[in-house]
C-alpha positions in Angstrom: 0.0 0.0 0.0 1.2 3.6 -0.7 3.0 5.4 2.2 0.6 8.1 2.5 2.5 9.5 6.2 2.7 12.7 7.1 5.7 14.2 8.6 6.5 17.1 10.6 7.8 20.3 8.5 11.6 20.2 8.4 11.2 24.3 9.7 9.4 23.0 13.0 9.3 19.5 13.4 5.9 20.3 16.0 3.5 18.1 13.7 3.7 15.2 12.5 0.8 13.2 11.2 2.7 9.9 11.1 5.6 8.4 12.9 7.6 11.5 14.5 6.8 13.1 18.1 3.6 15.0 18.8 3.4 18.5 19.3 2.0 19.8 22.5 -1.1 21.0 23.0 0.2 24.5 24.9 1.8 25.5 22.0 -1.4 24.6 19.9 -3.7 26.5 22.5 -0.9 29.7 22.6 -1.2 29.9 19.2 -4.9 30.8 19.0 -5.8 35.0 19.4 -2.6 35.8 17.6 -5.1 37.4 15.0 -7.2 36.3 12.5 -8.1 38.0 8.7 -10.9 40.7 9.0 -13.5 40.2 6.6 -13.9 42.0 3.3 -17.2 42.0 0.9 -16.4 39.9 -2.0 -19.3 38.1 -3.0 -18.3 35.4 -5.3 -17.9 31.3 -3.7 -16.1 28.8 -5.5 -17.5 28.1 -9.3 -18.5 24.8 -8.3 -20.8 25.2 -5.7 -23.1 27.2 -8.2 -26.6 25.3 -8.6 -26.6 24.0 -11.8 -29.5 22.0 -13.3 -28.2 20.1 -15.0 -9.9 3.5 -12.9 -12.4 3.1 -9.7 -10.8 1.9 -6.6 -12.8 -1.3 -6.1 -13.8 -2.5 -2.8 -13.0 -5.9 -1.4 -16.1 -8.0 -2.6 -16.7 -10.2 0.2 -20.3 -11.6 -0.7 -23.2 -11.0 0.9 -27.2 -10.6 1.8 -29.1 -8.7 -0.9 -29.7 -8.7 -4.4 -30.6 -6.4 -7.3 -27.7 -4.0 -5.7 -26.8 -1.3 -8.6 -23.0 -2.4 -8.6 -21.8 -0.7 -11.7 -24.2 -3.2 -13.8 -28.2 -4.0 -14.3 -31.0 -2.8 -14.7 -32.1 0.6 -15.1 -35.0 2.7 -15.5 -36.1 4.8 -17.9 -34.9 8.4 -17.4 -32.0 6.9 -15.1 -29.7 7.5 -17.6 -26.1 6.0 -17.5 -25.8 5.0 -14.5 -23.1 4.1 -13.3 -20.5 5.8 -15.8 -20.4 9.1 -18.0 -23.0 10.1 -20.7 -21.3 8.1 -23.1 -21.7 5.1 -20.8 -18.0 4.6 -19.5 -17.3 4.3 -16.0 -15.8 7.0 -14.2 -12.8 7.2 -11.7 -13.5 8.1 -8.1 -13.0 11.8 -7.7 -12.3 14.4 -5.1 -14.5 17.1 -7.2 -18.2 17.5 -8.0 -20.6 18.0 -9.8 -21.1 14.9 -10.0 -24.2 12.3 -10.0 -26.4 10.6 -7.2 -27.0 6.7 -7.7 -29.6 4.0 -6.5 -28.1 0.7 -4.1 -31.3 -1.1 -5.6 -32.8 -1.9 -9.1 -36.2 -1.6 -7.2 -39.6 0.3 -7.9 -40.7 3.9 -6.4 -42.7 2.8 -2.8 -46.0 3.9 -4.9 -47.2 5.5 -8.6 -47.2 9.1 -8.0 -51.4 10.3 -7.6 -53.1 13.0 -5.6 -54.5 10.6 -3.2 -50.5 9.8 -2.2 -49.6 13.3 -2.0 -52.0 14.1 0.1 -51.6 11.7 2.5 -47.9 12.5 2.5 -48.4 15.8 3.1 -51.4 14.6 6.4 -48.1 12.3 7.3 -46.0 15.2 7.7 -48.2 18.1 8.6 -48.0 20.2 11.9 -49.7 18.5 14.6 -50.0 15.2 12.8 -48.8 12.2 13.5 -44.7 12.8 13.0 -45.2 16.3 14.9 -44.2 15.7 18.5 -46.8 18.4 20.1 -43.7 19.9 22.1 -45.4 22.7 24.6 -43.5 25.4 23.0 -45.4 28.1 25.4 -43.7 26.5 28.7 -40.6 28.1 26.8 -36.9 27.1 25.5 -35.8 26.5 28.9 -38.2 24.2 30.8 -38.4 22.0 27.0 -34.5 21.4 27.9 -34.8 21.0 31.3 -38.0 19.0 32.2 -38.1 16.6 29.5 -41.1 14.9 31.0 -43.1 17.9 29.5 -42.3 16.4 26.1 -43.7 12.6 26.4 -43.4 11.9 22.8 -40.1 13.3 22.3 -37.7 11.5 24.1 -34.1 12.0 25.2 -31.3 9.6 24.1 -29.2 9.4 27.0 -26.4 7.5 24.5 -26.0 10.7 21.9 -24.7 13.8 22.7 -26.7 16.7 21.1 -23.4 17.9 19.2 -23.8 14.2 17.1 -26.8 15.7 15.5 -25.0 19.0 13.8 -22.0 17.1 12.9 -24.6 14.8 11.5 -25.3 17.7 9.2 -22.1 19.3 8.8 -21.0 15.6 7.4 -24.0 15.5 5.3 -23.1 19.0 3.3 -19.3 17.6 3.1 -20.7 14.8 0.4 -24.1 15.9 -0.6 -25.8 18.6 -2.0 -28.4 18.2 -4.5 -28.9 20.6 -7.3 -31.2 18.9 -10.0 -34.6 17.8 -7.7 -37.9 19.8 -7.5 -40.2 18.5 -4.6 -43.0 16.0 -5.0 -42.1 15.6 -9.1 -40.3 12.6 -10.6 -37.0 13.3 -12.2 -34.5 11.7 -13.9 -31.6 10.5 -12.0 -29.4 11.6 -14.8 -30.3 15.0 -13.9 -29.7 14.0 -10.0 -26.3 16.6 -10.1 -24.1 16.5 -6.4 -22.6 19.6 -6.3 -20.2 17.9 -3.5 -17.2 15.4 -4.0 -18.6 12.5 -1.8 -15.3 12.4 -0.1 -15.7 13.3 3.6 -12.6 15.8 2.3 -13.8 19.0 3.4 -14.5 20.4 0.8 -17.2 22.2 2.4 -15.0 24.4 4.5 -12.0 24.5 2.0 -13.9 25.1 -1.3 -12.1 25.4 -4.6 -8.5 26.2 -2.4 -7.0 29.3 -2.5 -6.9 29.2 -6.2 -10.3 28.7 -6.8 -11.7 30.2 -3.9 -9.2 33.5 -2.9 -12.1 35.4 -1.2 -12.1 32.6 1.7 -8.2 32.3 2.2 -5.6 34.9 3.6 -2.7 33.2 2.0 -2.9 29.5 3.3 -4.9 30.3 6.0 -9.0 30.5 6.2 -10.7 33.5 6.7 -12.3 34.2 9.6 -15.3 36.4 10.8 -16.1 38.3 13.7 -19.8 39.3 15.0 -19.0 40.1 18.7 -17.9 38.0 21.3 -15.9 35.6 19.7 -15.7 34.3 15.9 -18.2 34.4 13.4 -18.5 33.3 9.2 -16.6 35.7 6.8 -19.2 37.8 5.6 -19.8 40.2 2.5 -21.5 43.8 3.5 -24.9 42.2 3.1 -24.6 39.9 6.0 -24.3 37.0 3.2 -21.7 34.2 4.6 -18.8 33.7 2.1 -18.7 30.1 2.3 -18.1 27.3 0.1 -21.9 25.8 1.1 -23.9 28.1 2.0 -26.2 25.5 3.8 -23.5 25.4 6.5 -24.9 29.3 8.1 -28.5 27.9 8.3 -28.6 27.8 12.3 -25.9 28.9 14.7 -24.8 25.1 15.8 -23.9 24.2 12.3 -22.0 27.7 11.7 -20.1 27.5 14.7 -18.5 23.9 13.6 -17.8 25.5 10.3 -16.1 28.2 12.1 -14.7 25.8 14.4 -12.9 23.6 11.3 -11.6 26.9 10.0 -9.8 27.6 13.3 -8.7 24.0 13.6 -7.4 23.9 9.6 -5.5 27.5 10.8 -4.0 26.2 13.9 -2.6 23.0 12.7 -1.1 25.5 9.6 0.4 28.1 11.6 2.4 25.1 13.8 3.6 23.3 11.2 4.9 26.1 9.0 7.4 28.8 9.4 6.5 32.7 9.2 5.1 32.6 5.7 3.1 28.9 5.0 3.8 27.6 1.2 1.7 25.4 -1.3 3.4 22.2 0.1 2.6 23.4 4.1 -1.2 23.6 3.1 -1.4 20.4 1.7 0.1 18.6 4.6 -1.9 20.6 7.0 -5.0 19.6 4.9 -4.3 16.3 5.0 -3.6 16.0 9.4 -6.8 17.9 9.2 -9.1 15.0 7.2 -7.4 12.3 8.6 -8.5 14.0 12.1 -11.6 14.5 10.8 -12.2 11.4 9.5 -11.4 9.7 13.1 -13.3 11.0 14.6 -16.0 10.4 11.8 -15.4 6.8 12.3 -14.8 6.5 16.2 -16.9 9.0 17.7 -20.0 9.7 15.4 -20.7 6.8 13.5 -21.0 4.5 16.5 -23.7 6.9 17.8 -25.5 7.0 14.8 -25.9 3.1 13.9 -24.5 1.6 16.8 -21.2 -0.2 17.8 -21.9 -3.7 16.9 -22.9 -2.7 13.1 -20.0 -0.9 13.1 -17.7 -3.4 13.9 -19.7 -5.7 11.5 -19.1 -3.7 8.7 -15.4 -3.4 9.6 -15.1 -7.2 10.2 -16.7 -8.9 7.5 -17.1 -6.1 4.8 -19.8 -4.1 2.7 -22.7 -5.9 1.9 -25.2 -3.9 0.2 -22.8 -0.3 -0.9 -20.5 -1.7 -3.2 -20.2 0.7 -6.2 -18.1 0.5 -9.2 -18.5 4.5 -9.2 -18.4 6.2 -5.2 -21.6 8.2 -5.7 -23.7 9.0 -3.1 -27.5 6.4 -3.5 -30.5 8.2 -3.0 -31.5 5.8 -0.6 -29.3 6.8 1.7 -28.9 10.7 0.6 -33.5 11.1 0.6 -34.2 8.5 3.2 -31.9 6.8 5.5 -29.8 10.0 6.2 -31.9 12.4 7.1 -32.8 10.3 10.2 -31.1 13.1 12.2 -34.1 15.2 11.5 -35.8 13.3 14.2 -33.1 13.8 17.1 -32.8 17.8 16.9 -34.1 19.5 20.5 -36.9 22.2 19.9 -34.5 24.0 22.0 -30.6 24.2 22.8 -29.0 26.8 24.9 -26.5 27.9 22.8 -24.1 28.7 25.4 -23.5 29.7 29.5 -22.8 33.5 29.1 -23.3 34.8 26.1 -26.5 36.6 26.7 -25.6 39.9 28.5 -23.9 37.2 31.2 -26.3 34.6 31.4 -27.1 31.1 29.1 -28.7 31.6 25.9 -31.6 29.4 25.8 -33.6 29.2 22.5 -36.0 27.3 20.1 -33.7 26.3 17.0 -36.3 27.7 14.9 -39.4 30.4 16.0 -41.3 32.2 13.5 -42.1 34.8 15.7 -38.7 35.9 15.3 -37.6 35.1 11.9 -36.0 38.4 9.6 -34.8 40.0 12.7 -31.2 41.4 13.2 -30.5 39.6 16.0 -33.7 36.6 16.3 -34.5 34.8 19.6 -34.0 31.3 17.9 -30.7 29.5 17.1 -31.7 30.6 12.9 -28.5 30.9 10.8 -27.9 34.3 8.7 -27.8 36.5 11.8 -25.2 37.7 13.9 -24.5 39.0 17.1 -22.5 39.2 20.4 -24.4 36.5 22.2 -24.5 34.3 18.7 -21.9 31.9 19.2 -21.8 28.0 20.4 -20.6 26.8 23.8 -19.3 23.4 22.6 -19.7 22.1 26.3 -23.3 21.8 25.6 -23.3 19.7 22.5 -19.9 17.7 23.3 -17.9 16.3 26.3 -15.7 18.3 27.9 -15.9 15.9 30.9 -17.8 18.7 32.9 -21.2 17.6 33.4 -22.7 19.9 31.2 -23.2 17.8 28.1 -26.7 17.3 26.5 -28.3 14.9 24.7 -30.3 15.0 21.7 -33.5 12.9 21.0 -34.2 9.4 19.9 -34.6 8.3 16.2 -38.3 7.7 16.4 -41.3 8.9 14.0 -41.4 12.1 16.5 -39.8 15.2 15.2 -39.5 18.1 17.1 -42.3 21.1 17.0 -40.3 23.8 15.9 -39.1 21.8 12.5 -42.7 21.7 11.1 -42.2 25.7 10.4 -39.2 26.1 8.8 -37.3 29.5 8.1 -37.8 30.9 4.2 -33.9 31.2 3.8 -33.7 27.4 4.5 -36.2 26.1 1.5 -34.6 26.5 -1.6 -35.6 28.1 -4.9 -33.4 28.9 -7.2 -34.3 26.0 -9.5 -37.6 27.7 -9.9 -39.9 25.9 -7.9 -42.3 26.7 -5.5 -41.9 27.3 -1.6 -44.0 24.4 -0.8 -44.7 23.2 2.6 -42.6 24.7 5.1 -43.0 21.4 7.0 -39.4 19.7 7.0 -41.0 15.9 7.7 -43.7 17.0 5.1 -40.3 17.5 2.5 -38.4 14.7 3.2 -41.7 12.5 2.2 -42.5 14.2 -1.0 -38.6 13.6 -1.9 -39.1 10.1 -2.6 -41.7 11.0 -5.2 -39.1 13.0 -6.9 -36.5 10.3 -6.9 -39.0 7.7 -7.0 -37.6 5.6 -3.7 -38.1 2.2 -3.2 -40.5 1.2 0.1 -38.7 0.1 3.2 -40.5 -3.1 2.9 -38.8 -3.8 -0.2 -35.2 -2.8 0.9 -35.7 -4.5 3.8 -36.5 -7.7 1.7 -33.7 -7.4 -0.2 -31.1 -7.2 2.3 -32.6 -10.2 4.0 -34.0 -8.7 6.7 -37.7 -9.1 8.9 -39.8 -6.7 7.5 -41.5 -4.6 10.4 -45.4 -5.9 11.0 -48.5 -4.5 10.1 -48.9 -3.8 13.6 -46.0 -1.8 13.3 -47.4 0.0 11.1 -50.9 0.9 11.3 -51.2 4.6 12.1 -50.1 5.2 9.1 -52.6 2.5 7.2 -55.1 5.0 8.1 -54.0 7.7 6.2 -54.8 5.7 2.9 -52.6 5.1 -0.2 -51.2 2.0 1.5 -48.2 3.2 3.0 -48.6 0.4 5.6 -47.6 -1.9 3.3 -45.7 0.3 1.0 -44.3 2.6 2.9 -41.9 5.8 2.5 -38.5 4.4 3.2 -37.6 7.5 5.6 -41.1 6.8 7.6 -39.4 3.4 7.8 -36.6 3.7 9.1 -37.3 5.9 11.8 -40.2 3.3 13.2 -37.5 0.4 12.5 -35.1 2.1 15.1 -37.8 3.0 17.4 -39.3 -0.6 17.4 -35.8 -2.3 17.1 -33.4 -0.7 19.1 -35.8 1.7 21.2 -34.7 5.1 19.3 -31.0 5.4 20.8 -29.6 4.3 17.0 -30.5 2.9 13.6 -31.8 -0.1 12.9 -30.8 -3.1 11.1 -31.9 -1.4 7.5 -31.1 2.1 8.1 -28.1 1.4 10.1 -26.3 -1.0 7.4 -27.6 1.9 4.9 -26.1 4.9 6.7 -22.7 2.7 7.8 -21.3 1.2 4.7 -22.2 4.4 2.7 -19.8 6.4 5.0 -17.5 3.5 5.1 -18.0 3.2 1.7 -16.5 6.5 1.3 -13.9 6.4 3.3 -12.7 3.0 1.6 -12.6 4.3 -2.0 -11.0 7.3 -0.7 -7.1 6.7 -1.3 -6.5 9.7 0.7 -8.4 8.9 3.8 -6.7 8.1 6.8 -8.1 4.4 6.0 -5.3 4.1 3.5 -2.7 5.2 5.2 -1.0 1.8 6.7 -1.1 2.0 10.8 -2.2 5.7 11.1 -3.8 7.0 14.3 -4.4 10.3 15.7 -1.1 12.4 16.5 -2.6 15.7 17.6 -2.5 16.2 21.4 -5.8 15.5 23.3 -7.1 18.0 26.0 -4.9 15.9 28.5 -1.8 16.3 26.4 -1.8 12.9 25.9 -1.5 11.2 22.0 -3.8 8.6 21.2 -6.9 6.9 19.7 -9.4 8.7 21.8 -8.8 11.9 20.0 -12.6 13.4 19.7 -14.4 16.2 18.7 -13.7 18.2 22.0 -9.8 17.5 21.1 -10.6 19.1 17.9 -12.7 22.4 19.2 -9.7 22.6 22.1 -7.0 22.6 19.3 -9.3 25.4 17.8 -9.9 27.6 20.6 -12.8 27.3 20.5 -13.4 25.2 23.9 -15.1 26.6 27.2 -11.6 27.2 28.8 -10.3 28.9 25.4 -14.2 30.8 26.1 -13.4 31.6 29.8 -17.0 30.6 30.5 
């Protein structure tokens, strides 16, 4: 295998990604405040993350369960397109660049022939106060909803995942996806199904085109930076508008932050391994201690909370069973259904941090209408800054002080607040229509557009026990047999609740959602996978070296950690 280690710089010797000493973590902690790039209004973003419209490392084929898997071969629909290759047919290398093209894992039909009877039971499915909506008493406030979470029977605490799993959830989710060719509730092609992101967990959210490509986001080598009061903000332009490579990543203030908090992390790991003026050759290195960091923790800290231990052991010991592409793309049945699972663990409140607000916590809804378009909202909304706008990270991670939350189980429940979304978050620059502002509501009426198969059916084809009728049968009432048929999203969610009682996935979304990111990682000949031996080598908050390096080693190495805060 390719030697892939990363050594210190010969100018420093502080870093080193592979087999040389550590550096220690006071020097990466003194380093942070030395000054950061003020931002300037340039409103460009890297040419590929416009919306448009329009040799493959193989994987070690060790047999298994399922059966019509779209493995670079068979069947297709019409419309589908290619494929698995180009437009001419032939198959395409794996790539650290989009745009590129979504895929299926199954030659399977759409859950149900598109009608008005189906929509509108979709759209009953998903509606405020129906049955996905889990009635949170939003009048008792932001605070008690945290607090007493006996006043929210139907939305349930998971007491295994913190409530920082959920935004990295997302953050990881706009690192390899990001749809530009869909409209909601209508059937399109899948060769029009255009990824705007590399499906590489590579970053390439945070460090768009490079500094080539993307010169209005770097100072040299290093990320800019923004500041909106307290502490660090997103770069923005004069209008408030967030010059990042994804622009998804300023929709609410937890996501922001860890986009801010990657910038800082990619800048401190730069300025210790270079000398006074970083070259081409220091940014690459520092890129690549960054992803394989990343990617760790990807592996070791959040997957495990998402699908469990044991499946993630199973797919490391005895291989991929159903995600075994010719092509790395991204299926739809894990990008529109199994994936957005997270949607049902997000709080109806967080408080954001412990003294940010004139001295006291910030508590807030993550999303409240009453408040959207205002300078400075009283909600956890992206697009907005201010001085008591920033994220205390010992909320959503482990800092080992007792302050840690948790987020909610994977269940059918989604929190109140996410049946009302905010206008910026709904996308329209393809032309279509606002629609329903209900999030569950628009995650059902995407698997009309890409015309995804029923859980029952995936669930058949990779031999496992379909969930009962009994399992079932609140939504049998709504009509259009989605008890039997049923949206594979709606699916998985009951499967972990009846399964594995909400803390993570299930046996169908859980295999879904861990070989696609393994998947990834394994075609990836960059990714710390493919480096022979390599574990973490940055200092953890002990200043200790080892395999427990974690996302509250990353946000320390930042500064952005409550001691680095002061509160």
């Amino acid at each position: 295998m390719t030697d892939h280690t990363e050594r210190s710089h010969p100018s420093t010797g502080n870093v080193s990604d592979g087999t040389t000493g550590p550096t220690s973590r006071r020097r990466f902690i003194g380093i942070i405040g030395a000054g950061t790039a003020a931002a300037v209004a340039v409103p460009g973003i890297a040419a590929a993350q416009t919306d448009e419209d329009d040799t493959p490392q193989p994987t070690r084929d060790r047999g298994g369960r399922g059966g019509r898997r779209r493995d670079g071969g068979g069947n297709r629909r019409p419309g589908d397109g290619d494929g698995e290759g180009n437009a001419d047919g032939d198959p395409q290398p794996n790539r650290a660049d989009g745009p590129d093209r979504f895929t299926r894992l199954f030659d399977l039909p759409s859950f149900a022939r598109p009608s008005q009877e189906l929509r509108e039971a979709l759209v009953e499915l998903g509606r405020p106060g129906g049955i996905m909506d889990a009635n949170d008493p939003l009048e008792v406030g932001p605070i008690r909803l945290l607090t007493e979470p006996e006043l929210s029977p139907d939305n349930r605490d998971n007491p295994t995942n913190t409530a920082g799993a959920t935004f990295m959830g997302q953050f990881l989710d706009h690192d390899i996806t990001r749809d530009a060719g869909s409209r909601l509730g209508r059937v399109t092609p899948a060769r029009r199904s255009v990824n705007l992101r590399s499906a590489r967990f590579d970053l390439d959210s945070v460090y768009g085109g490079g500094p080539d490509e993307s010169p209005e986001m770097y100072d040299g080598f290093r990320l800019r930076i923004g500041s909106g009061g307290q502490f660090e903000d997103l770069l923005r332009d004069d209008e408030g508008v967030a010059m990042i490579a994804d622009p998804r990543n300023d929709e609410n203030l937890m996501i922001a932050g860890l986009q801010c908090g990657f910038i800082m992390f990619h800048n401190a790991v730069l300025d210790d391994i270079s000398g006074r003026v970083p070259t081409a050759d220091d940014f690459a290195a520092a890129q690549r201690i960054v992803r394989h960091h990343y990617q760790w923790i990807i592996v070791n800290e959040i997957l495990p909370q998402f699908v469990g231990q044991a499946m993630v052991d199973d797919i490391v010991q005895n291989g991929r069973q159903v995600y075994r592409p010719a092509v790395t793309r991204i299926p739809f049945e894990f990008q529109t259904s199994a994936y957005r699972f997270g949607h049902s663990q997000i709080r109806p409140s967080y408080r954001a941090n412990l003294a940010g607000d004139n001295g006291e916590p910030f508590f807030a809804f993550v999303f409240d209408p009453d408040t959207f378009g205002d300078d400075d909202p009283n909600d956890l909304s992206g697009h907005a800054t201010g001085p008591r706008r920033f994220i205390g990270w010992q909320t959503f991670f482990d800092f080992g002080d007792g302050e840690v939350r948790n987020n909610k189980r994977i269940d059918t429940k989604m929190s109140t607040p996410l049946f009302q979304l905010p206008m910026f978050s709904i996308p329209t620059v393809r032309g279509e229509e606002i629609g329903p502002t209900s999030l569950a509501t628009r995650n059902l009426l995407r698997h009309i557009t890409w015309e995804v198969p029923s859980g029952q059916r995936v669930a058949d084809e990779m031999n496992v026990d379909r969930l009962s009728a009994a399992d079932l049968s609140d939504v049998g009432q709504l009509g259009a047999n989605l008890d039997s048929s049923t949206p594979l999203f709606f699916y998985i969610l009951r499967e972990a609740d009846v399964i594995a009682d909400g803390l993570h996935l299930g046996p169908v979304g859980g295999r879904i959602v861990g070989e696609v990111f393994m998947g990834l990682l394994e075609n990836d000949p960059d990714s710390y996978l493919n480096v022979d031996g390599w574990r973490p080598t940055l200092p953890q908050r002990d200043g200790s070296t080892g395999t427990d390096f974690t996302m509250a080693d990353l946000l320390t190495i930042a500064g952005v950690d409550p001691d680095s805060r002061g509160q």
